[in-house]
N, C-alpha and C positions, 0 to 999 in steps of 0.2 A: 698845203690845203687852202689856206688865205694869205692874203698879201696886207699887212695892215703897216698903217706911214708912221712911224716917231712924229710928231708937232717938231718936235726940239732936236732931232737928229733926223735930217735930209736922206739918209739910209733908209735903205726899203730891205724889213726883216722878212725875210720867210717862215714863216712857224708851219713847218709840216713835222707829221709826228710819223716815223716810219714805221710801220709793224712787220717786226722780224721774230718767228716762232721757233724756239729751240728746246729739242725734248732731249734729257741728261739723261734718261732712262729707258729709250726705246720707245717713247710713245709710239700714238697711231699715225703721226704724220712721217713722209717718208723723205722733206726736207729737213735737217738740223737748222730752224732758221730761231732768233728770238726777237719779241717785239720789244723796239726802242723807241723812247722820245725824248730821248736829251734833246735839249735845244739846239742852233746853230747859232753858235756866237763870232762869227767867221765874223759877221758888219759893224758887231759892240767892241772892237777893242779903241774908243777913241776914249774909254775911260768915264764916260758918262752917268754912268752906276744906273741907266734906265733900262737898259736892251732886253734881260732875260732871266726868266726866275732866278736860273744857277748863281747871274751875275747881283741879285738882291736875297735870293735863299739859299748858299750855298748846302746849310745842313738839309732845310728840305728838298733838295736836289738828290742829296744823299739817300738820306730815308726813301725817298722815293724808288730810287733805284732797289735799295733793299727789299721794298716792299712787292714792287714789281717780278723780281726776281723772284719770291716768297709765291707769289703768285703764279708765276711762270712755271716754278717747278711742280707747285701742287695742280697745276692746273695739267702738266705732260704725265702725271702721275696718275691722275683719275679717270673716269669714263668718260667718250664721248658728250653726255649732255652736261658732264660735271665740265667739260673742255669748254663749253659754247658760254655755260653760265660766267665761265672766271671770264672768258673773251670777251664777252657780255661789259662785265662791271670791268674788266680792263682800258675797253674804251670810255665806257663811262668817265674812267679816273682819269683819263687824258681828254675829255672834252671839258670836264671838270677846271686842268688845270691848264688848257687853252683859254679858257673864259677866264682862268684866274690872271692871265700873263696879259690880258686883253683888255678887264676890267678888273680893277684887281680892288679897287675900295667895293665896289656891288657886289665881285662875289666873296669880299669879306665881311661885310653888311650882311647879305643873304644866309652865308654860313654862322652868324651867328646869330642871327634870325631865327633860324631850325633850329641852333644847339638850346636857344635858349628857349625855343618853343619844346624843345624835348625834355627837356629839364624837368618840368610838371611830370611829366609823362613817366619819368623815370623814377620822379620821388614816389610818385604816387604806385608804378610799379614795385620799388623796392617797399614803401609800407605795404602796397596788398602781398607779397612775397612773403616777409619779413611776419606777418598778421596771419599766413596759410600755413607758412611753417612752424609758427609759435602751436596754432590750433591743434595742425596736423603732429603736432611733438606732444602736446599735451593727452591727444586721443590715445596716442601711440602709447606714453606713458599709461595712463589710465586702463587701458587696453590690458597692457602689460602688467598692470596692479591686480585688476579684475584676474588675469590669468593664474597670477600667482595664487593668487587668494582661494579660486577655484582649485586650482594644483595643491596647495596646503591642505584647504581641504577634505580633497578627497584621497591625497595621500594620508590623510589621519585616521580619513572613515578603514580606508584601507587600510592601512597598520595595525588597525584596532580590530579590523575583523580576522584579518592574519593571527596578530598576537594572542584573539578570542580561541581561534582555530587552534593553536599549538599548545596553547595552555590549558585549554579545555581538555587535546590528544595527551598531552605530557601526564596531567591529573589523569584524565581516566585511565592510563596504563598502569600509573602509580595506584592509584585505588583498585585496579584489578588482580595489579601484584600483591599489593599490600592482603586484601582481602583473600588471595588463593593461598599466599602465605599463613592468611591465620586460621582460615578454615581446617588446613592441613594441620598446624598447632592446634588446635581447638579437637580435631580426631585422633591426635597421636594423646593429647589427656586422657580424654575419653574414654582411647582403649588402655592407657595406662590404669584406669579410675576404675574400669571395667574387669580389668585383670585382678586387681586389687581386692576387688570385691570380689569377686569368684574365689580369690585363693584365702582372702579370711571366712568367710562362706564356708570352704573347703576344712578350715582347721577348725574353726567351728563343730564344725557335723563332726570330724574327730574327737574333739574333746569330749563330744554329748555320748559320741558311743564308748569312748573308757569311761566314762564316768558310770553309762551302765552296763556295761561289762563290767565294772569296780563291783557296781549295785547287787548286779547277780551273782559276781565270787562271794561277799560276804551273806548276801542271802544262802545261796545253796551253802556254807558253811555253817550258818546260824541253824539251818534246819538241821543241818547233819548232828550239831551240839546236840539238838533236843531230842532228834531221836536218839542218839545215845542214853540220853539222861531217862530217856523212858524204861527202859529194857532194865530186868531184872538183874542182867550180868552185871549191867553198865550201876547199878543201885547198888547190887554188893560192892561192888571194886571203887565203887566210890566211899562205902561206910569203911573198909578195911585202908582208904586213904586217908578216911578221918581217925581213924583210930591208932594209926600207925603217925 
């Protein structure tokens, strides 16, 4: 893509970043191709340690690679516009790390320019985070207190109208039985008390009639004595009883 001169190594670097697309998974392109940008170290082997990221970042050459790949794959795996956006910030990360192999103190200056201008951003994101969820947890709780509080409650009003309900039903079956029970005792007295009476009653009125049945045997004998005693027979037979 550019041709830029080493000062200090009379070699002329190529930095072209080849883009080659490779879908593992059947994407929607119908070349298996993936996009590369190792460097070409083909002009740095004179040992100078200037030439190329690899040859001053070997790890982040590495990561790099992983990361690309990371991205390669999720990128053959998703939709069409999700393809365009990774392709998108793919280049991006290769124009990124053109300008870093090209200027490499500016764009290490500028990079932590941003981190450090994000830095605010991020504290201040994680307090308002940290401050919504503290809130939003307290509501929740609260929330949830209120809930319970209401569910006690009116699970108590409820239980106690229930408990009114059955115990009221349980009592009045009891006092229904109770009371048919005694009613039914209360009439078998009654007629025991009834009977009772009728049958002293009953010997009663016997006794009053022998007694005057008693009355009129010795009546009707008493008279009988005296008419005897009248009669002239009854006079002799009584003086020949005295005399004798």
């Amino acid at each position: 893509m550019t041709q830029q001169v080493d000062p200090r190594n009379p070699a002329v670097h190529d930095q072209t970043a080849g883009f080659e697309f490779q879908s593992h998974s059947g994407g929607p392109g119908g070349n298996n191709t993936i996009f590369s940008s190792a460097p070409d170290n083909s002009n740095n082997s004179g040992g100078n340690g200037d030439g190329s990221l690899g040859d001053r970042w070997p790890s982040l050459l590495k990561a790099r690679q992983v990361v690309l790949a990371f991205i390669l794959e999720t990128a053959s795996r998703s939709k069409p516009a999700q393809e365009k956006v990774h392709i998108v910030i793919l280049q991006a990360w290769h124009l990124y790390l053109a300008y870093a192999r090209a200027y490499p103190l500016a764009t290490a200056f500028l990079s932590c320019l941003v981190v450090l201008s994000a830095v605010p951003i991020l504290i201040f994101a994680s307090i308002t985070g940290a401050s919504l969820g503290l809130l939003v947890g307290t509501a929740a709780v609260i929330v949830i207190i209120i809930q319970s509080i209401v569910l006690s409650i009116a699970g108590a009003i409820l239980l106690f109208v229930l408990g009114s309900i059955v115990i009221l039903t349980v009592f009045t079956f009891f006092w229904l039985t109770l009371g048919y029970f005694t009613f039914q005792f209360v009439g078998n007295v009654y007629e025991s008390f009834k009977e009772q009476r009728l049958r002293h009653a009953q010997e009663e009125r016997k006794k009053e009639q022998r007694k005057r049945e008693e009355e009129d045997v010795h009546e009707w004998e008493r008279e009988n004595r005296e008419d005897k005693e009248d009669t002239p027979f009854a006079a002799a037979g009584a003086t020949r009883e005295k005399e004798l």
